[in-house]
N, C-alpha and C positions, 0 to 999 in steps of 0.2 A: 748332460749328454747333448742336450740342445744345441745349449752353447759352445759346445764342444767341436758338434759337425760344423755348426753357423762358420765359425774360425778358420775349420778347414777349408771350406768353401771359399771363405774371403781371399784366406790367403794363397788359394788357386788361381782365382780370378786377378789377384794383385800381381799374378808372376809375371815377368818379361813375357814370356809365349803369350799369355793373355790377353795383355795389354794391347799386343796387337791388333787385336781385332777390331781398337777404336779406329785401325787407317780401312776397315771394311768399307770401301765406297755407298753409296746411297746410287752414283750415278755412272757410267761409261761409256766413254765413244769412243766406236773404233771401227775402221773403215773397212770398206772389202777388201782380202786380200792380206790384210794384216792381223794376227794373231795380238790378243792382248793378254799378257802370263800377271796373274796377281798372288803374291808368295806372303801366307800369313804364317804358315810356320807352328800352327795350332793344333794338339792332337784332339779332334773334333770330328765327329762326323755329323751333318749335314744331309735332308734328302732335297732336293731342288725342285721346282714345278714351274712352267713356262705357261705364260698367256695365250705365245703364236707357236705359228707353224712354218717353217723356212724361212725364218732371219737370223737365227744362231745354233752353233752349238758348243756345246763345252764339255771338255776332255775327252775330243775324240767323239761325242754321242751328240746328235742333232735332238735340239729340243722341242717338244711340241706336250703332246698330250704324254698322259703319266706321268712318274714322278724317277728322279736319278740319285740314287747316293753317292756324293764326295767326301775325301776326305780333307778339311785344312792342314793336315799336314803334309801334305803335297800340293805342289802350284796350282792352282787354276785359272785354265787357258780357254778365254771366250774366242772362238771361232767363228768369225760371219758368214751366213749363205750368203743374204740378200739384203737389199736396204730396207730399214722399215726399223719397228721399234718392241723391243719384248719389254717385258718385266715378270722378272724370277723373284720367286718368294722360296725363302730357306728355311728349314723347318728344322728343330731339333724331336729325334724321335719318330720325325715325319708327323709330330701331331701339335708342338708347340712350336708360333712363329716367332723366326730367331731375327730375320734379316730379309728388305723389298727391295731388288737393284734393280734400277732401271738400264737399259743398254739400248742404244742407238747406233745402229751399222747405217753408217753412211757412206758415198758411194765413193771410191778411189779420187784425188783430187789431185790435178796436176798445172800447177804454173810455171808461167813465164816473170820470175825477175826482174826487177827494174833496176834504182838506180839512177834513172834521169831527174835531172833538175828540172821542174816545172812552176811555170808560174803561176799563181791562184787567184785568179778573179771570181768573188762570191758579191752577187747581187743579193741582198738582204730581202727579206719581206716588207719593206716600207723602207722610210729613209732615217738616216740613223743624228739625232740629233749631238752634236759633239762640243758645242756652245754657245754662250747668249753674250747679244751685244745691244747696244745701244742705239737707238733711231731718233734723230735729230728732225722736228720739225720745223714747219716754213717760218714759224717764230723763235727758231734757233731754240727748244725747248728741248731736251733729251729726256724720252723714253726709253724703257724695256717691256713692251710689250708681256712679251713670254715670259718673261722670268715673274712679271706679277699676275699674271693668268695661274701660274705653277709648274710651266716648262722645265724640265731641270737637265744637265746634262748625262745623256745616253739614254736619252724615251725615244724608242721608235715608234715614228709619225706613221700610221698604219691610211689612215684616210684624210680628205683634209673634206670638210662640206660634203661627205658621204662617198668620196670619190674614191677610189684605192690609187694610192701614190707609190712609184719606186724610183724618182729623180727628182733631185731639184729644181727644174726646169720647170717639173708638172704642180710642186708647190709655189713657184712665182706664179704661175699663170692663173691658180684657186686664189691665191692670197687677193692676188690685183681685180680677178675678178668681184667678190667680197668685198673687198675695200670700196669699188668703187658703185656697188648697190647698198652702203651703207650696212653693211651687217655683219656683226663679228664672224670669226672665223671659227668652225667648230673642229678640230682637233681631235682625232681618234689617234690615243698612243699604245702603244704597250713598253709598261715598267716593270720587272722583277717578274715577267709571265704574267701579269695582271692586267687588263686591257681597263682602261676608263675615258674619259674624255672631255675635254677644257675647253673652253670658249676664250681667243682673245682678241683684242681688239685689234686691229690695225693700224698702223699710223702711216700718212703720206710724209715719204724721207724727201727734204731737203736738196740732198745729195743727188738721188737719184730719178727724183720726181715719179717715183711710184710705193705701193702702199706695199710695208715691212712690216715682219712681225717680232723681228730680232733672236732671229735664228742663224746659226749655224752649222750646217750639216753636210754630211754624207751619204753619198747613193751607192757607193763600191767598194768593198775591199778586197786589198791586195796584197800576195807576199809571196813569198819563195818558199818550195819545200820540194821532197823528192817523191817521185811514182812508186811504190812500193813492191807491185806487181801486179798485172793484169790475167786472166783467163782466155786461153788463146780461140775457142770457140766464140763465147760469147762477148768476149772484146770490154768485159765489166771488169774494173780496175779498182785498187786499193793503194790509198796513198797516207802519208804525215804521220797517221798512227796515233793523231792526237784532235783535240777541239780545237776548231780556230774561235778564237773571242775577240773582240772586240776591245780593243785599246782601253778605250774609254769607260766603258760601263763593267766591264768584265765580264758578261755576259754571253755565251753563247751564240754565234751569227744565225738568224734563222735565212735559210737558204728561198729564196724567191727562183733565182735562177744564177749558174756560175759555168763556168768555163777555165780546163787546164792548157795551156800556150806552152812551147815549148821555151825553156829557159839557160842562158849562159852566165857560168859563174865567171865576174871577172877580175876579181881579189877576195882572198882571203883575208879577213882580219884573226891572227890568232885568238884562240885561249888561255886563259891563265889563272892560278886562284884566284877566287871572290869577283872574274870579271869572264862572263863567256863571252867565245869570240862567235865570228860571224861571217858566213857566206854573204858575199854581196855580189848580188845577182841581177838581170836584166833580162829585159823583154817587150816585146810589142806587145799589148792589149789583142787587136786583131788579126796579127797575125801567126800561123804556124800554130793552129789551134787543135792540141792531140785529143779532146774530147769534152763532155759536157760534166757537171758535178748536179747531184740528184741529190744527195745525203750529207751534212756537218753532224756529225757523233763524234763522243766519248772515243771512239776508237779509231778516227781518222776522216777520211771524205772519201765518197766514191759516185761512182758514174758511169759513165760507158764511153770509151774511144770510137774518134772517129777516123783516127789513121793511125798507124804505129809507131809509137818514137822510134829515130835513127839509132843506130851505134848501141843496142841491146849486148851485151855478152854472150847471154845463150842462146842459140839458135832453136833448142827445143827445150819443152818446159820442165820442172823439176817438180819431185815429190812435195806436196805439202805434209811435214811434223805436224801431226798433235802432238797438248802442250804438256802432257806425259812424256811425250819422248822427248824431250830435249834435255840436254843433260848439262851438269858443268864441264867445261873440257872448250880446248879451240873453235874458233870457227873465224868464218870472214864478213864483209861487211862491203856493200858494193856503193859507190857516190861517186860524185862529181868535184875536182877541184881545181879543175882550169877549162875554160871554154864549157863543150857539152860531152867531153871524153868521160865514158865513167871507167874505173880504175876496180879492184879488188884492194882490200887490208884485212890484215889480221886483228882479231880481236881474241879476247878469254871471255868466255861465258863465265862469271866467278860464283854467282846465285842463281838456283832456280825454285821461286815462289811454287807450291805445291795450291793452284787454284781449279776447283773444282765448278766454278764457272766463271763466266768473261770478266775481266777485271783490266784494266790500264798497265798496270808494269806487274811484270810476269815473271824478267829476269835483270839482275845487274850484269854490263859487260864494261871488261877496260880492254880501252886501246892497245896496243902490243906492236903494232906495226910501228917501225922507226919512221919510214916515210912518215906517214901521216901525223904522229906526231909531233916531226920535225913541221909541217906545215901549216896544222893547225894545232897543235898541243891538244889534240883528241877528241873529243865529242865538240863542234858548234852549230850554234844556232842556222837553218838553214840543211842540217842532216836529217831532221825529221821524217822520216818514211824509208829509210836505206834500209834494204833489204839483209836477213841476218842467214846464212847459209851457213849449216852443221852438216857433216857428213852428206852430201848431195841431194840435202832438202831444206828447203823453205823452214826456218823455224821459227821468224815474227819480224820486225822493223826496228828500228833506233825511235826512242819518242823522246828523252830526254835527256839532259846533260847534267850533272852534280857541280854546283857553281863552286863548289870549291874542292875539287878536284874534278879538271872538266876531261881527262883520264878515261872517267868513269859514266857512266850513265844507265837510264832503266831503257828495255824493250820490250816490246809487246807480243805475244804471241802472235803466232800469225793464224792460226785457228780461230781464234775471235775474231780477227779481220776477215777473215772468209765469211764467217757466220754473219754478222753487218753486211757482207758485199751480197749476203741474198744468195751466194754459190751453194750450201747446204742445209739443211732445215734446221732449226733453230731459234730461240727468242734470244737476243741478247739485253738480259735486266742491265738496272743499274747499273754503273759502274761499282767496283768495291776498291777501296784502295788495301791490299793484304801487305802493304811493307812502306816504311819510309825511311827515305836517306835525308843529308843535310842536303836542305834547299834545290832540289829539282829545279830545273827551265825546259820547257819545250826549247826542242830545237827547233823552231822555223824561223827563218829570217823575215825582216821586213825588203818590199821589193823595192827598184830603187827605177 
């Protein structure tokens, strides 16, 4: 008889109705204003208990003290008062716990669009070594200092003699000083997130008649990508949608200080299998500077403008999608492909990754628009941060291109980029990557 009921049971729980209740979230966000319906389809009943008092309610009855019976065979529709954060515990029986969801109402979010081409100047936290060369002295002898101290290429030089460095101007003037009181140079790097530190000797160059240490390096990088969208109150903006790294070391740029400039694209070079193409872009350093950059993340770069970019599309701002709501089905895609005009294209949303928190690519989208295809044959390098608009809201940015088929590419939600921009409350962990295609590329170009 045991084993009898055991069987039945199992094979209750094994039934399709059942099964569903593995998609029973653990977590939810959903803003004021908007109703969030979760449809399990399970003849169940459920009694619910809430923590708070005035930040949600569900089916119709505000939660607070006491307890409500649902049933999962009908939808259940979380309704927000106010912002702030419950957590419902479900009970079967009202006396065993079945299920603990957290829910977060957070507050109505409305952007402004981008679209523009910008250019990326990212001052590093020190200076970024990128190669080692040989120093010849007054007896025509060649050394490599650095590479036999342990220099190796992509250590950022963090100090040189205790000093904090972020130009190479500032390590001639440590080195030669050093050199010329006789005493090696001390070396504060950081490799792989690992900070240590090398002593090398200096040598007076021939060449130049002052003391080298056979180094190579860079104080600034630069490249082209697009604004994503900014917040029109507080003027904090979200761009790229991706990490900028470093050439050389692969490494992640740690941000000292940067600045976006505004930028003209002035050829396209297409895409095509196995080769992405590429915006090729320009711009002054100092001038026409749309704001400052505070943040390099997984999810893109952000900061705060200090004047508006020209030639926006929309005049007033639009709904941000959470990344539940976005769906498979059309949408557009906003960028730049001559001068600073930005244009709309159609795209298909053809996947949408089901991520229940921040994650890098969120959805696949292919190109659709003949123009654009005809112009660049679909996603290139240089589109990074283009804005993805479904149904009259914001619903994440272009971050990558599929190198063989550059048609296609991944985007990011744009609710994770909100949550990075600091606009709603939130941690964003890790990144997770929950999908892979063949061979992804950031789309950003380099600047020229």
């Amino acid at each position: 008889m045991g084993l009898l009921v055991l069987t039945l049971v199992l094979a209750v729980f094994a039934s399709p109705r059942f099964r569903a209740l593995s998609t029973f979230p653990t977590q939810v966000r959903v803003q004021v204003g908007n109703q969030h319906e979760l449809r399990l389809d399970v003849p169940l009943d459920l009694w619910a208990r809430c923590d708070q008092e005035g930040v949600l309610g569900l089916n119709g009855t505000a939660l607070g003290n006491g307890t409500h019976r649902v049933s999962l065979a009908s939808p259940l529709v979380f309704e927000p008062i106010g912002p702030g954060q419950a957590r419902i515990e479900f009970r079967l029986f009202n006396l065993i716990p079945f299920k603990r969801v957290v829910v977060e109402v957070v507050p109505e979010i409305s952007l402004v669009p981008g679209g523009h081409s910008i250019g990326i100047l990212l001052q590093p936290d020190g200076v970024l070594v990128v190669g080692l060369a040989t120093v010849t002295d007054s007896m025509g002898v060649a050394h490599n200092p650095a590479r036999k101290a342990g220099v190796e290429a992509g250590d950022l030089i963090l100090r040189i003699a205790g000093e904090a460095v972020t130009t190479d101007d500032q390590i001639a003037v440590l080195v030669e000083r050093e050199g010329q009181a006789g005493r090696p140079v001390a070396l504060d790097i950081r490799r792989q997130g690992v900070e240590r530190q090398l002593a090398v000797n200096p040598v007076l160059c021939r060449e130049t008649g002052r003391y080298r240490l056979g180094l190579l390096v860079r104080d600034l990088t630069a490249g082209v990508g697009t604004l994503s969208f900014y917040e029109p109150e507080s003027l904090v903006y979200g761009a790229l949608g991706h990490v900028i790294s470093d050439a050389v070391s692969g490494q992640p740029v740690d941000v000292h200080s940067g600045r976006i400039v505004q930028a003209y694209v002035a050829q396209i070079q297409p895409g095509r299998r196995g080769e992405p193409g590429e915006k090729l872009g320009s711009f002054v350093e100092g001038r026409n500077v749309l704001g400052n950059i505070q943040r390099n993340s997984t999810f893109g770069i952000y900061g705060q403008l200090s004047q508006l970019p020209p030639g926006g599309l929309y005049t007033k701002p639009l709904a941000l999608a959470l990344a539940r709501d976005v769906r498979v089905g059309p949408a557009e895609i906003i960028t730049v492909l001559d001068g600073d005009k930005l244009e709309r294209f159609s795209v298909e949303i053809r996947r949408v990754y089901n991520q229940s928190r921040p994650a890098p690519k969120g959805m696949v989208i292919q190109v659709t628009d003949p123009r654009l295809l005809g112009r660049t044959g679909g996603i290139v390098q240089g589109m990074s941060g283009s804005p993805i608009i479904q149904g009259g809201r914001i619903v994440g940015a272009v971050t990558h291109v599929f190198v063989n088929d550059p048609t296609k590419g991944y985007g990011m939600f744009a609710e994770w980029m909100v949550m990075e921009a600091g606009l709603v409350p939130g941690q964003v962990p890790a990144a997770v990557n929950t999908g892979a295609a063949p061979q992804p590329r950031a789309a950003v170009a380099p600047g020229n």
